[in-house]
C-alpha positions in Angstrom: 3.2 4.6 22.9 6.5 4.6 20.4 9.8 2.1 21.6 11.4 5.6 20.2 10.1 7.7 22.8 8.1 9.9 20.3 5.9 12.4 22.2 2.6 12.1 21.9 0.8 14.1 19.4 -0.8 17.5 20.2 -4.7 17.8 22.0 -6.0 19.1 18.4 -5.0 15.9 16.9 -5.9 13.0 19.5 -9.4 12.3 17.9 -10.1 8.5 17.5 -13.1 6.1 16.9 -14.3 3.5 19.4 -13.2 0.0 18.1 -16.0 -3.0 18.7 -13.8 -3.8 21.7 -14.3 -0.8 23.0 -18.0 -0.9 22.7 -18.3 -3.7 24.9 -16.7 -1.7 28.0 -20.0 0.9 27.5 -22.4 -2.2 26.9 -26.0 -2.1 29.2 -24.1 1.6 30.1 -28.2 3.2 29.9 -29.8 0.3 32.5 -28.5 1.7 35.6 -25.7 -1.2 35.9 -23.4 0.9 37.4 -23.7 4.3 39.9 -23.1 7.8 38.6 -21.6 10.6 39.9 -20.8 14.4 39.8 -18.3 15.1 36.9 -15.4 17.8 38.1 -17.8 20.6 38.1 -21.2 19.1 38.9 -22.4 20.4 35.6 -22.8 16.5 34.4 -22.6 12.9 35.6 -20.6 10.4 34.9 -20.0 6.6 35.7 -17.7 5.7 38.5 -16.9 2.4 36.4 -17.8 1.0 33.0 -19.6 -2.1 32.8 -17.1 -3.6 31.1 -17.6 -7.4 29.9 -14.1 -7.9 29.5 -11.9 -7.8 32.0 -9.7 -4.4 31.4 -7.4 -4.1 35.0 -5.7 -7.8 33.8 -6.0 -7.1 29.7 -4.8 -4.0 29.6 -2.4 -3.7 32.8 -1.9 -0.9 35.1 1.2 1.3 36.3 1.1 3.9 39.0 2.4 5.3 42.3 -0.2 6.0 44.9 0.7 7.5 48.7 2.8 4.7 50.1 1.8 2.1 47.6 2.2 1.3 43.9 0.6 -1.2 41.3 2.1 -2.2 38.4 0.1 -5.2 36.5 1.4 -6.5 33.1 -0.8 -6.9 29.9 -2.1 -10.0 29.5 -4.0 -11.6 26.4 -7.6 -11.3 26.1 -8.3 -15.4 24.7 -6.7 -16.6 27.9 -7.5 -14.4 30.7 -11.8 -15.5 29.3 -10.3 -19.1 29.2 -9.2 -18.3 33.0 -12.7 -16.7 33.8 -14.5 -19.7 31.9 -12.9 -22.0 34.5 -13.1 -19.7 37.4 -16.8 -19.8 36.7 -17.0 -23.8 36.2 -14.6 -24.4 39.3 -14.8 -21.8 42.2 -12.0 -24.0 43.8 -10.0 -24.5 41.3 -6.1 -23.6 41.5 -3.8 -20.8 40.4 -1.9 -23.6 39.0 -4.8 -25.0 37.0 -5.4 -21.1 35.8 -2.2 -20.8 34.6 -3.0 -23.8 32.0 -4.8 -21.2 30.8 -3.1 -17.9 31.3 0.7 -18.9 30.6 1.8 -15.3 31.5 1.9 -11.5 30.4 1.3 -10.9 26.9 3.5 -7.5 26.1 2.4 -5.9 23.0 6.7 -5.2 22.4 6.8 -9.4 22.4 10.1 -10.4 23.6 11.0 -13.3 25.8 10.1 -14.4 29.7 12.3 -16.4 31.3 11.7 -19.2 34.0 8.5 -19.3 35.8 9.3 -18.9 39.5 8.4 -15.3 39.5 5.7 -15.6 37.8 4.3 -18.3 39.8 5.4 -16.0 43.0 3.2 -13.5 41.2 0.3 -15.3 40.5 0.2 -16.8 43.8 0.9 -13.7 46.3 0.4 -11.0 44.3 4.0 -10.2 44.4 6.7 -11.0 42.3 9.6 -10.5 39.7 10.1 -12.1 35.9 12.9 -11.4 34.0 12.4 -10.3 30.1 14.7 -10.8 27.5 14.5 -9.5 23.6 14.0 -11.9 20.8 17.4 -12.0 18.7 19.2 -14.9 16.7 22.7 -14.5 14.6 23.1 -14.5 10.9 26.2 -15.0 9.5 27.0 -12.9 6.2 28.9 -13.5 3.4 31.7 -11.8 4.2 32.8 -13.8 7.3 31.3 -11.5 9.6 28.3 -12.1 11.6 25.1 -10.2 12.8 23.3 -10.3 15.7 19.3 -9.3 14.9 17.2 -7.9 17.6 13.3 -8.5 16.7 11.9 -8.0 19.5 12.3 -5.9 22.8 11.3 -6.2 26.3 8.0 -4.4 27.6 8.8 -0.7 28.2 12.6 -0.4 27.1 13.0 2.6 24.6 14.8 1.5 21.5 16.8 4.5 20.7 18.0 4.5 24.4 18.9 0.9 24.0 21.1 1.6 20.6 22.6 4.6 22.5 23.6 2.5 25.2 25.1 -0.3 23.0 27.1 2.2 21.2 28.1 4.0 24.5 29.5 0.4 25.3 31.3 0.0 22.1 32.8 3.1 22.0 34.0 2.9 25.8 35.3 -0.5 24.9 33.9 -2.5 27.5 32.4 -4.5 24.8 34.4 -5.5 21.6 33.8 -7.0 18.7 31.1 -4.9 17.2 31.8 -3.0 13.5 28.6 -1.9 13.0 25.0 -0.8 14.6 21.9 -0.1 12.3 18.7 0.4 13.1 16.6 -1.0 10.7 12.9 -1.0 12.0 10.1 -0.2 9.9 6.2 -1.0 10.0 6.9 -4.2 9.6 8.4 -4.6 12.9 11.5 -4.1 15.1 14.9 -5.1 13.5 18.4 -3.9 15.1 21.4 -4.8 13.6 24.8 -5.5 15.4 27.2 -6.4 13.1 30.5 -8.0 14.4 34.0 -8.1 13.1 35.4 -11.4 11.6 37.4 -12.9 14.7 34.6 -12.0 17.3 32.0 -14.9 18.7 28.6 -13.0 18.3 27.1 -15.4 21.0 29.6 -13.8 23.6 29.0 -10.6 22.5 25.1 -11.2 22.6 25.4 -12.7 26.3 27.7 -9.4 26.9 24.6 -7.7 25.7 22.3 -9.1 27.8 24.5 -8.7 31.0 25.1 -4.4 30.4 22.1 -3.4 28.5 17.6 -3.7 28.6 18.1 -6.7 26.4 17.8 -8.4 29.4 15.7 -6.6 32.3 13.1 -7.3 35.3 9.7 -6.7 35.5 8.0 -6.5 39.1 4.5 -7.5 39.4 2.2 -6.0 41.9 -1.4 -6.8 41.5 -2.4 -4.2 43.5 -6.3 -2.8 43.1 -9.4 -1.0 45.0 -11.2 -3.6 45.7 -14.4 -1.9 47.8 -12.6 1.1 47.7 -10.0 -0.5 49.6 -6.3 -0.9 47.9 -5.4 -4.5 47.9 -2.9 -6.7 47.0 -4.5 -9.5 44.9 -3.4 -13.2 44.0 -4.5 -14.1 39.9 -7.0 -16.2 40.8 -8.6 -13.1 43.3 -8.6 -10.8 40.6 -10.7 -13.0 38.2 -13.0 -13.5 41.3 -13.4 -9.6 41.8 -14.2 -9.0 38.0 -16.8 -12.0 38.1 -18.5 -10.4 41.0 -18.3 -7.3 39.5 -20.1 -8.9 36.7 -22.5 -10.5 38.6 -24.1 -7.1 39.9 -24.0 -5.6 36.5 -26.0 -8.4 35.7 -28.3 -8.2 38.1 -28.9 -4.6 38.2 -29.4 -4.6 34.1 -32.0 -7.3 34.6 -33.8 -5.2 37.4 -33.9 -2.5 35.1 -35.1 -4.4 32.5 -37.8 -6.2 34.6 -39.2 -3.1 35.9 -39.2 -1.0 32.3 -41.4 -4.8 31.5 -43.1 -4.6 34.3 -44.1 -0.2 33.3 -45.0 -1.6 29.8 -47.3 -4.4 31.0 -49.4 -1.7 33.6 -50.0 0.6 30.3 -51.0 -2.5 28.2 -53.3 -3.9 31.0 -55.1 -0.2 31.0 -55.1 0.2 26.9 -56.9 -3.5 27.0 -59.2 -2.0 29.5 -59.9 0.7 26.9 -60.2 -1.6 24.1 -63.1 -3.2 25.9 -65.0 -0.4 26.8 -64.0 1.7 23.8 -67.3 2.8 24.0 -67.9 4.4 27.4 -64.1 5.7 26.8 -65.4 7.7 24.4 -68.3 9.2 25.9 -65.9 9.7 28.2 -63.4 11.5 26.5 -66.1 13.5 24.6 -67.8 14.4 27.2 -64.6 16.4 29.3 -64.1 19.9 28.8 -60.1 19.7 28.9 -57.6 17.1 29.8 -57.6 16.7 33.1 -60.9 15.7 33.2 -61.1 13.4 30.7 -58.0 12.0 32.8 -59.7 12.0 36.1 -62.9 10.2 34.7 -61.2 7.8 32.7 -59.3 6.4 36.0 -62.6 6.6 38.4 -64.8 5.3 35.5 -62.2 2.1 35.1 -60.2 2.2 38.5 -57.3 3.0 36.4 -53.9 4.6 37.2 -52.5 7.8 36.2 -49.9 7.0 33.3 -53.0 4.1 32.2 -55.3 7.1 31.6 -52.5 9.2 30.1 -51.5 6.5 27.6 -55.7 6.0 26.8 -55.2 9.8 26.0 -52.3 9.8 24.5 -53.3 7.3 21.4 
């Protein structure tokens, strides 16, 4: 995404490597951990989920409109939502308030500021709720007499060239004075817009000003809302840490089927290849003796009460 609004680049271009992060979400993808299904065209299959060992729907957030319903979770940061899990998994019963020691809130990749915590709390608790956002600034006074207010950091989601737009709309319509000046002045290193303000002005008043007309200061509303069995629903903090656990219970359990049974395929061919080694021998009499494969086959299994795939791997040394 780009505060600017920048379009995204063209198909041709949108080529990218897998991060170590990333790997993780395909981790234990090959030992039937999760079910597969028909891509668009049935040519293929692919996962209905990845068996993710981080969980994605909190770290990442979600936005969308369904029929009748809508889910918009914030970003949160990956340290705390695993300290979360960690006591999740120690303490079944533990609290959304003891969780929240953990996970103090969304962690928006634009920064900025959340203020109070009864929305939040509202959120985490039902599922539902509103925060309000504010962007990072402070006030430097210059040598000339004048001062500046400096905007570092912006709520999630607000465009910044909207934002400077709208300030200027404001100045130039005069229902905020004050202001000389309005540079934008971002560069890699981060976000920094400029407001300068005229010598008699109070740049806290015009900063509150700010706040009051413009996405300095906006709302966020938080719906957890997920499938959980295929079935939309509105989830409390601690919930959604409970789903992803049992999610990864079963990916757990299925990967270790999988691997029990592939242990339990190699241990049937090594039982018959001992079998062999003991009566290497009559094996290969056996073996010598047969006029194609399939016999040599058959008699190695009635000579040794062996299976199928013990003869074949006899045969195939």
């Amino acid at each position: 995404g780009s505060v600017d609004g920048d379009n995204a680049a063209a198909m041709r271009y949108t080529e990218s490597r897998m991060t170590r992060l990333s790997g993780e979400m395909l981790k234990d993808l090959e030992k039937n951990t999760v079910d597969w299904l028909p891509n668009f065209d049935e040519t293929l299959k692919e996962p209905s989920v990845l068996p993710s060992v981080i969980p994605t729907l909190l770290i990442n957030g979600s936005e969308g409109i369904a029929v009748g319903m809508a889910t918009k979770i914030p970003p949160h940061n990956l340290i705390e939502i695993i300290n979360g899990l960690v006591e999740l998994i120690n303490d079944r019963n533990t609290t959304v308030d003891k969780l929240m020691a953990h996970i103090k809130g969304p962690d928006f990749p634009t920064a900025g500021l959340i203020l109070g915590m009864d929305g939040l709390k509202q959120a985490y608790n039902t599922g539902r709720g509103k925060i309000k956002m504010r962007a990072r600034a402070h006030i430097e006074n210059l040598k000339s007499g004048k001062g500046s207010i400096v905007v570092t950091e912006l709520p999630y989601q607000v465009n910044k060239s909207n934002l400077i737009e709208k300030v200027a709309d404001l100045v130039r319509d005069k229902k905020i004075v004050g202001v000389s000046d309005l540079r934008d002045e971002s560069d890699k290193d981060g976000i920094r817009v400029v407001i300068e303000t005229k010598r008699d002005a109070v740049p806290e008043v015009i900063l509150n000003q700010l706040y009051k007309h413009t996405q300095l200061q906006d709302t966020f509303g938080i719906i957890l809302l997920a499938l959980v069995n295929g079935v939309p629903k509105v989830m409390s903090l601690k919930e959604a840490l409970e789903r992803f656990i049992d999610f990864r219970h079963d990916v757990v359990v299925r990967r270790t089927n999988f691997e029990l049974e592939e242990a339990e395929a190699r241990a049937h061919i090594l039982e018959g290849l001992k079998i062999a080694l003991d009566n290497i021998d009559d094996v290969i009499i056996i073996i010598r003796s047969s006029k194609d494969v399939a016999h040599a086959k058959e008699g190695l299994m009635n000579s040794f009460n062996l299976s199928e795939k013990q003869s074949q791997a006899i045969l195939d040394m």
